[in-house]
C-alpha positions in Angstrom: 103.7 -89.5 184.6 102.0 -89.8 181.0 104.5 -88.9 178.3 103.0 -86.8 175.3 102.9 -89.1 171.8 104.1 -87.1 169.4 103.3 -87.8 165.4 105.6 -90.6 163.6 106.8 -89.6 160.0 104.5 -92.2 158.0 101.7 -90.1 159.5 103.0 -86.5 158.4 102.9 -88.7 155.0 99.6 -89.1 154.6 98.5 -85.9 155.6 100.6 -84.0 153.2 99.7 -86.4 150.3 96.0 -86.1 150.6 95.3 -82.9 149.6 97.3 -83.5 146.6 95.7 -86.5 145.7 92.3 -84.7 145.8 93.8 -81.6 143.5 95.0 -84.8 141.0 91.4 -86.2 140.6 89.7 -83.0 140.0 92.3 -82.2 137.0 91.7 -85.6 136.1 87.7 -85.5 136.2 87.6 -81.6 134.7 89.7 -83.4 131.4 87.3 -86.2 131.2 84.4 -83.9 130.8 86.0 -81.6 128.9 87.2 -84.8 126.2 83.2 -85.5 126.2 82.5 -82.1 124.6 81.8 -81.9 121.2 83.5 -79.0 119.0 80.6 -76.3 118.5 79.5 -76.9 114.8 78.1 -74.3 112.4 74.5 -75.1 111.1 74.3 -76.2 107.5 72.4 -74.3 105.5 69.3 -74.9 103.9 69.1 -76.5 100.2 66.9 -73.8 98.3 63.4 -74.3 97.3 62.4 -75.3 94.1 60.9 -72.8 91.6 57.9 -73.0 89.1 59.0 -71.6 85.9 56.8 -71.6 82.6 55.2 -74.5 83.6 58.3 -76.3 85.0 59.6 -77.2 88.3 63.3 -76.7 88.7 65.4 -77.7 91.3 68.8 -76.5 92.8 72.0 -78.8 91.7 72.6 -80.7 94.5 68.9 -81.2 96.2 68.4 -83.8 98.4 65.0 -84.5 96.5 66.3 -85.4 93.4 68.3 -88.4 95.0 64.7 -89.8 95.4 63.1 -89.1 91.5 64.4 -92.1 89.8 64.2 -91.4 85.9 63.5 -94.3 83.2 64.0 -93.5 79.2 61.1 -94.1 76.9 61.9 -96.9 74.3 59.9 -97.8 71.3 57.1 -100.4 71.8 57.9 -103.5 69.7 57.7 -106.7 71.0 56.2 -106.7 74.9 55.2 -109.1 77.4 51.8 -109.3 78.8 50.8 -110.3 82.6 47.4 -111.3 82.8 45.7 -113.1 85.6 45.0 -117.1 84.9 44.0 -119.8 87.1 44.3 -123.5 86.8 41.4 -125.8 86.5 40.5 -129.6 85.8 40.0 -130.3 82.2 36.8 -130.4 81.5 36.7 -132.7 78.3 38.7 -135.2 80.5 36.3 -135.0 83.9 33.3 -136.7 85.3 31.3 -135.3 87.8 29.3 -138.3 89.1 25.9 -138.0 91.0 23.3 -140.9 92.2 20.6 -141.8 89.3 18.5 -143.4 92.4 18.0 -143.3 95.9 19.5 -145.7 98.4 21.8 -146.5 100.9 26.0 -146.0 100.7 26.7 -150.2 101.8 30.3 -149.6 100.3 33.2 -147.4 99.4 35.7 -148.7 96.9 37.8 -146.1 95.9 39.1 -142.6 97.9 40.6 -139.8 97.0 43.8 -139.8 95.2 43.3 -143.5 93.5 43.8 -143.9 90.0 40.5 -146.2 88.9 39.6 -147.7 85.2 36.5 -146.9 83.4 33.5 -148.8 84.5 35.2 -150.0 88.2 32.9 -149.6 90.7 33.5 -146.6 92.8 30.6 -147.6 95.6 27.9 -149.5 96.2 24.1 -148.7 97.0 21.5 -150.6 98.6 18.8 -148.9 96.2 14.8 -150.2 96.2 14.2 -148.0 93.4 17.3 -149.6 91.4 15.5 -153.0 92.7 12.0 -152.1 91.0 13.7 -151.0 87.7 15.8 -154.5 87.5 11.9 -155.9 88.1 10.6 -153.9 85.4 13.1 -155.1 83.3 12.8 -159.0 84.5 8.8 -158.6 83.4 9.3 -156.9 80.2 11.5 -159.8 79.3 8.7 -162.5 80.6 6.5 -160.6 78.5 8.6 -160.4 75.5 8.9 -164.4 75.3 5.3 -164.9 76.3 4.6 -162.7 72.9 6.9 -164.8 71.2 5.3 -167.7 72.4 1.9 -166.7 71.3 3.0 -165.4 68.0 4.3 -168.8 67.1 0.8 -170.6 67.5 -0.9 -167.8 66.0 1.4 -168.9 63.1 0.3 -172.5 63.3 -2.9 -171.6 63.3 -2.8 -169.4 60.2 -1.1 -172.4 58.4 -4.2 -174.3 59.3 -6.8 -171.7 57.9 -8.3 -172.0 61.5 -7.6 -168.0 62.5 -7.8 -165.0 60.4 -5.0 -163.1 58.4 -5.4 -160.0 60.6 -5.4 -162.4 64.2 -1.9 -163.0 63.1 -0.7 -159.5 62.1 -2.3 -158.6 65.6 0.1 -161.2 67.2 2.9 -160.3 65.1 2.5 -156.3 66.2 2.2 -157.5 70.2 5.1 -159.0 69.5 7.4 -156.2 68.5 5.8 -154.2 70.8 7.1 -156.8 73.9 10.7 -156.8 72.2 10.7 -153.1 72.5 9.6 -152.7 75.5 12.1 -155.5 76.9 14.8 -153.9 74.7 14.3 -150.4 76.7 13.8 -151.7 80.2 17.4 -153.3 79.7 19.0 -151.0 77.9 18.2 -148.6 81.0 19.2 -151.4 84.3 22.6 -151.8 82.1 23.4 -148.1 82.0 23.3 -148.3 85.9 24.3 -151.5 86.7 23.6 -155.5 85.7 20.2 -156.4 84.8 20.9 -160.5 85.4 18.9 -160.3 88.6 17.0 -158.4 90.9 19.4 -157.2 93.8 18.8 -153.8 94.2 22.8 -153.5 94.2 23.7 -150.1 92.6 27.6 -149.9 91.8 28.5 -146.3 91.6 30.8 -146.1 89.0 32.9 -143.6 86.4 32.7 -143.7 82.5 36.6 -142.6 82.0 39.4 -144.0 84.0 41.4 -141.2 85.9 41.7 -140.3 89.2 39.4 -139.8 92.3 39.9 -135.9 93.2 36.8 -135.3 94.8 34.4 -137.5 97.5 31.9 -136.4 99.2 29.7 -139.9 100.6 30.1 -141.7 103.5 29.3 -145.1 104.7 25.4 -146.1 105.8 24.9 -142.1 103.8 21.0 -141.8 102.4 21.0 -140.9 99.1 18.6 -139.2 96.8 19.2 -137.9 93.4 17.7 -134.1 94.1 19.5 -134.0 97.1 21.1 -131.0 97.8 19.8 -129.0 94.3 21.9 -128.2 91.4 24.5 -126.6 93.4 25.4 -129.8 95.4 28.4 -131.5 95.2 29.0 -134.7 93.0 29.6 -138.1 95.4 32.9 -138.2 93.2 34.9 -136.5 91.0 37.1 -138.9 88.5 39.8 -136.7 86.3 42.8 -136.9 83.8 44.9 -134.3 85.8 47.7 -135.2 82.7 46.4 -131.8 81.1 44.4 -128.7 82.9 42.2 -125.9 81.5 43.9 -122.1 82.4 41.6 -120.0 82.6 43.1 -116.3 81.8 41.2 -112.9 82.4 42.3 -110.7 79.2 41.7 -107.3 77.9 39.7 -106.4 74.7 43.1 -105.3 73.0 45.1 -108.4 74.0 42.5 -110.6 72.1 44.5 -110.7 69.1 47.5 -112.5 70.6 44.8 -114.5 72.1 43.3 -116.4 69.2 42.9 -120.1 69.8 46.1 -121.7 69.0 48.4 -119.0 70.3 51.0 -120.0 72.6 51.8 -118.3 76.2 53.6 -119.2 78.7 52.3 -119.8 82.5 54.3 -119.0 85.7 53.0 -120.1 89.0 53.9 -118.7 93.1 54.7 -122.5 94.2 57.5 -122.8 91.2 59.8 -119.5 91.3 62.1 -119.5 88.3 60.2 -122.0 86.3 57.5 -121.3 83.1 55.3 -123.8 81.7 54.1 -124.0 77.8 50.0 -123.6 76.8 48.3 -122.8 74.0 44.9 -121.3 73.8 41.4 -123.2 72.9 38.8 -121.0 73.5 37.7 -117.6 73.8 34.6 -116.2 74.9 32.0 -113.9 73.0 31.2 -111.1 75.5 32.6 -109.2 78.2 32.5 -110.4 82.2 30.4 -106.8 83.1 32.0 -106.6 86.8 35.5 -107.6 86.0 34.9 -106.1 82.3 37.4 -108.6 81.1 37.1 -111.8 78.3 37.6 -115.2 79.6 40.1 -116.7 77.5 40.9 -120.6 77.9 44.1 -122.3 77.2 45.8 -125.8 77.7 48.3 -126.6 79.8 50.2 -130.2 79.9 51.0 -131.7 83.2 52.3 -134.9 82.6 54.1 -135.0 85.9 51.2 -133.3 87.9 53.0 -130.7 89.7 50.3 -128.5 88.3 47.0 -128.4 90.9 43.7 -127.3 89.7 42.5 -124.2 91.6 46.1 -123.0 91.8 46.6 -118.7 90.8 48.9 -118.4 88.1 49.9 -115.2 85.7 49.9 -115.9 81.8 52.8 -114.3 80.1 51.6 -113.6 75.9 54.1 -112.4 73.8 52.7 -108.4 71.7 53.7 -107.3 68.7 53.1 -103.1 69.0 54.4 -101.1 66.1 53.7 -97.7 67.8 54.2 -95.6 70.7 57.2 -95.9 73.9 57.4 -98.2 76.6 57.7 -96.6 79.8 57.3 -97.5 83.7 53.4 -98.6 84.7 54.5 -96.3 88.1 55.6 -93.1 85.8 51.7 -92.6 85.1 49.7 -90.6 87.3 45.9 -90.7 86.7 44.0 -87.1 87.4 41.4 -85.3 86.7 40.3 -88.1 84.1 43.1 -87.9 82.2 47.6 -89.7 82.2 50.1 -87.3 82.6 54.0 -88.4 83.1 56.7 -86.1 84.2 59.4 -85.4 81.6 63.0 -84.4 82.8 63.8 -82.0 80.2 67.5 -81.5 82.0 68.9 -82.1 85.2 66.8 -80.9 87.8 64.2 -79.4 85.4 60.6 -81.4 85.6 57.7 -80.6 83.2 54.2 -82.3 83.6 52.6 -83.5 80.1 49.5 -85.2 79.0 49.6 -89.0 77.6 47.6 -91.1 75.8 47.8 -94.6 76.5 47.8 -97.4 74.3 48.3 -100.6 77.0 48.0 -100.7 80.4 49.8 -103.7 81.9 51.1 -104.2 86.0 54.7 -103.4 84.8 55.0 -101.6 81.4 52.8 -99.0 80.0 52.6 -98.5 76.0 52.2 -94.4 75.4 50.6 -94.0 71.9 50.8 -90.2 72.2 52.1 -87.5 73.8 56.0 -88.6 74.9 58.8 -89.8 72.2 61.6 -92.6 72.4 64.5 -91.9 74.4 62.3 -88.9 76.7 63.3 -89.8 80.1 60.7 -89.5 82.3 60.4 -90.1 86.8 59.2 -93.1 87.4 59.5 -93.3 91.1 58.2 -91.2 93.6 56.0 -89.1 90.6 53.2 -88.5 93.3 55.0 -86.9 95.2 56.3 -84.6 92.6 53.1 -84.3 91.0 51.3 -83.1 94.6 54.5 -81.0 94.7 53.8 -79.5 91.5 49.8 -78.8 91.9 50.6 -77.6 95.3 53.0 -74.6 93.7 50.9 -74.1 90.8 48.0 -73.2 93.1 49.9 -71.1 94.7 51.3 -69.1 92.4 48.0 -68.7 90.9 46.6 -67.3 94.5 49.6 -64.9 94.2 48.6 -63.5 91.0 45.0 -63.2 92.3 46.4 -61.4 95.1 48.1 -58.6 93.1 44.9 -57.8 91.0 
């Protein structure tokens, strides 16, 4: 006989407790989502337009575009600072650019690039026949001075004895001379190139002025010619002083009068943030580059220490003297229609567009000769955009007038 099991008391538990467990988890998941919801907001309202009034743009206190027109005052032009473009090169009263006089053969290089050399030490050699034939031209101008010489004295002797003429010796005495000269210039010409003791054919390269070797451009066993390459080729060295380099600064017609030669300026260069190096103007030229339409102005710079590198970009700082007009922003001016116009803030909010005349034009600053007075506070960023802002309202308003007719 099978007895019927009847349900224990731990399993009446857990049927009873599950369907509150359930009811527990859906309160608990319909909080959770309701916690995620955000509180409906109301929608902010619009910041009003702004209005074209007599010429003027006004805007609503409060206008999120006004965070964004930063104003600058206009202050009297007295003493201002001019950028102008420079760049550094060697010094040109201190150089030597050094090409072959004859052809021949690069046997040996003696100095490099970087090395400090003396005046006169050979900087290479070359194996030159044409070097070789001017040494013999000056070994037989020699041999034919003393064979003049030679004959000269016996003409003498001769005279003395009332055996030759008066004009046999003057004839002598002329062929004479005419040996010395031409012995004279044959080694004056072997000893601007090189020693005319001997004929070698041994060319020393060599520089003038001592300095240092900045440039190169030979190699060993390299055939040389002096018209090699044309007038545009580059120099077998290049021997330099680099204790003082030319600047060489691109100025505008009206800064030539703080540009006079003697005038001081002061030279900042990318590799050295921070730091300003001393010059003084030398030169200035007599007409106008026509692409860049600028003056080439040329200064001094030392460099005793020779942090200073020719070809290195630089921006010359000259010190103005203006008497008239305001200093304002370079980015305040807008350029249209041919003519400057700035923005004037004539009270919070309140924007007027009004013609300028300008007296400098410089990357920073920007010297108004007429048209806007000292202490006028004008925009001087984002003007564009308030300037499209303005033309855009102005048209139209005038389309809305047309309208109405």
């Amino acid at each position: 006989m099978v007895l019927p099991i009847s349900p224990s008391r731990h399993g009446r538990r857990s049927r009873t407790a599950a369907p509150r467990l359930l009811a527990l988890t859906l309160c608990a998941a319909a909080l959770l989502q309701g916690c995620h919801k955000s509180p409906p907001t109301a929608a902010e309202p619009e910041a009003a337009p702004p209005m074209l009034q007599s010429g003027q743009l006004h805007f609503a206190p409060g206008h999120p575009q006004l965070a964004l027109l930063t104003v600058a005052e206009a202050r009297r032009a007295q003493d201002l600072i001019v950028e102008l473009p420079a760049k550094l090169v060697w010094n040109e009263e201190r150089t030597q650019r050094i090409f072959p006089p004859f052809a021949g053969r690069v046997v040996a290089i003696r100095a490099d690039l970087g090395q400090t050399v003396k005046a006169g030490a050979p900087l290479a050699l070359l194996a030159s026949p044409d070097f070789g034939q001017a040494q013999a031209e000056t070994a037989k101008a020699h041999a034919g001075q003393q064979l003049a010489q030679q004959a000269l004295a016996r003409q003498r002797e001769l005279f003395q004895a009332g055996i030759i003429a008066r004009k046999d010796l003057e004839q002598a005495e002329a062929e004479a001379a005419s040996a010395r000269a031409e012995s004279a210039r044959a080694a004056a010409r072997t000893s601007l190139y090189g020693s005319a003791a001997a004929v070698n054919q041994q060319l020393a390269i060599s520089a003038s002025i001592g300095g240092v070797v900045v440039e190169r451009h030979l190699n060993p066993g390299q055939e040389l010619r002096p018209d090699q390459g044309g007038p545009d080729s580059p120099a077998l060295f290049v021997v330099t002083d680099p204790s003082s380099l030319w600047v060489q600064i691109d100025a505008h017609e009206n800064d030539l009068a703080s540009l006079r030669p003697g005038d001081g300026f002061t030279l900042q260069v990318p590799s050295y943030p921070g730091e300003s190096f001393g010059g003084r103007v030398t030169a200035t030229a007599d007409a106008i580059d026509p692409n860049t339409r600028t003056i080439k102005v040329r200064g001094l710079v030392p460099n005793a220490d020779r942090r200073l590198k020719s070809e290195m970009l630089a921006t010359a700082r000259i010190s103005q003297n203006r008497s008239g007009g305001v200093v304002v922003p370079a980015s305040a001016v807008v350029l249209g229609g041919g003519r400057h116009s700035v923005f004037v803030e004539r009270e919070p909010g309140v924007f007027e567009p009004r013609t300028v005349t300008l007296g400098h034009e410089g990357p920073r600053d920007v010297i108004i000769a007429s048209g806007l007075q000292a202490g006028e506070k004008v925009v001087a960023q984002n003007v564009l955009l308030l300037a499209r802002q303005f033309q855009t309202m102005t048209q139209d308003t005038a389309a809305k007038k047309d309208a109405q007719r």
